[in-house]
N, C-alpha and C positions, 0 to 999 in steps of 0.2 A: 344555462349549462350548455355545454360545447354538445355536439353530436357524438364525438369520438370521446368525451369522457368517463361512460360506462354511468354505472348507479353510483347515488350517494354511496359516503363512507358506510351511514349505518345503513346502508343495502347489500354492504358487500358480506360474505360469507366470511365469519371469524373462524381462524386457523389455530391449532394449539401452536401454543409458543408466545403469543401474541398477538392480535391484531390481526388488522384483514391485509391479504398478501399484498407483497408490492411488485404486481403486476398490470399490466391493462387486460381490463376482461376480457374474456374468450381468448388470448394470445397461449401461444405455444411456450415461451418463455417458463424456466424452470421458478416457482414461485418460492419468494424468500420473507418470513416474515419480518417486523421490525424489532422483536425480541434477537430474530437471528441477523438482522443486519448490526443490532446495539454491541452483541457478540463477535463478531465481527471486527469495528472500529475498538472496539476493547481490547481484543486480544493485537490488534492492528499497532494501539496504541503502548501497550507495557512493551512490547519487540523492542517497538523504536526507541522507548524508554529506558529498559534492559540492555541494549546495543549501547547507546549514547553515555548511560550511566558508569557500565566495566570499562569503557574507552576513556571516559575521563577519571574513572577512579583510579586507574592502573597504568593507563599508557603515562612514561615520561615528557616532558614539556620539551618535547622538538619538535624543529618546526620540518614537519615531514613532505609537505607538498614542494617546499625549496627542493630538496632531496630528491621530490620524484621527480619536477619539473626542468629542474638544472641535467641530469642522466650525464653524459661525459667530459660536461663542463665542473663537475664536481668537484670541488676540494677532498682531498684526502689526508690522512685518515676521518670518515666519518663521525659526528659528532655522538662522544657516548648517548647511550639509550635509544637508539637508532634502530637498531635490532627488535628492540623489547618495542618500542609503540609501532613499527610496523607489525609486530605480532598481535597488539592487541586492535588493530582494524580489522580483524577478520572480525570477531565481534559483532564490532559499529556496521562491519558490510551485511552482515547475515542478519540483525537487528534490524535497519532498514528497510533490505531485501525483504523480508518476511512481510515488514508493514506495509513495500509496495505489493507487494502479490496478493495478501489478504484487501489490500482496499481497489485495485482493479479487479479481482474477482465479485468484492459487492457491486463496483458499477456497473459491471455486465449484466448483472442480477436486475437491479435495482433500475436503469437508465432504459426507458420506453423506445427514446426514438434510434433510427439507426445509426444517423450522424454522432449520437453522444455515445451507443455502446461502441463503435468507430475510436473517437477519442482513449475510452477505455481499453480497448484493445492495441489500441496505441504505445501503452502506459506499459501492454506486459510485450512490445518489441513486434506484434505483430503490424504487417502491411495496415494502413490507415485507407478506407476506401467510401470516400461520404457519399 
C-alpha cells in the first residue's frame, strides 16, 4: 500500500447513502458517496437519453448541419421541416447540456488529483491550469 493511499476500504468510515466517501482522507474536498455518484450518471444518463429521444421522435429528417454550415451560400427557399427540427434541437442541446454539467460536477467530486479535477473543469468551460 502506497503512503498517500489512506486506510483500507473496510477502514474507511461508511456514509449514509452508500458506501465510504469518494474522497482522499483528511482532504477538504466536499465528500460524494457512490450511491450519490450512481445518481448522478443516472440522471446524467435519461437527460441525454430524453434529449436524443424527442429529437429523433419529432424532429423532421433534414439534413440541418448542411443548413447551418452552408449560412449565405444557401439555396433558397429552405427545405420544408427546417423550421420544425431546428426547434426541436433545443431539446437534444439542454438533454446533453444537462448530462455534461451533471458528469463534470461528479468529476470534480469524485477526481483526487489536481491535473484530473483540471481536466473536469475543462469540460464546464473553465481555464485548464495542470
Amino acid at each position: 500500500m502506497a503512503e498517500n493511499d489512506g486506510p483500507p476500504v473496510e477502514h474507511q468510515p461508511v456514509v449514509a447513502g452508500g458506501g465510504a466517501p469518494l474522497a482522499p482522507p483528511g482532504s477538504l474536498t466536499a465528500k460524494i458517496t457512490r450511491g450519490q455518484a450512481g445518481i448522478f450518471l443516472a440522471v446524467a444518463a435519461v437527460s441525454l437519453a430524453l434529449g436524443a429521444g424527442l429529437y429523433g421522435a419529432f424532429a423532421p429528417s433534414v439534413m440541418t448541419i448542411g443548413i447551418e454550415v452552408r449560412g449565405s451560400a444557401q439555396h433558397w427557399p429552405l427545405p420544408v421541416g427546417t423550421d420544425r427540427a431546428l426547434w426541436w434541437d433545443f431539446p437534444l442541446i439542454l438533454g446533453y447540456g444537462v448530462a455534461l454539467w451533471l458528469t463534470t460536477t461528479l468529476a470534480i467530486q469524485v477526481f483526487w488529483s489536481a491535473r484530473a479535477k483540471s481536466f473536469a473543469r475543462l469540460g464546464r468551460g473553465r481555464r485548464w491550469s495542470p
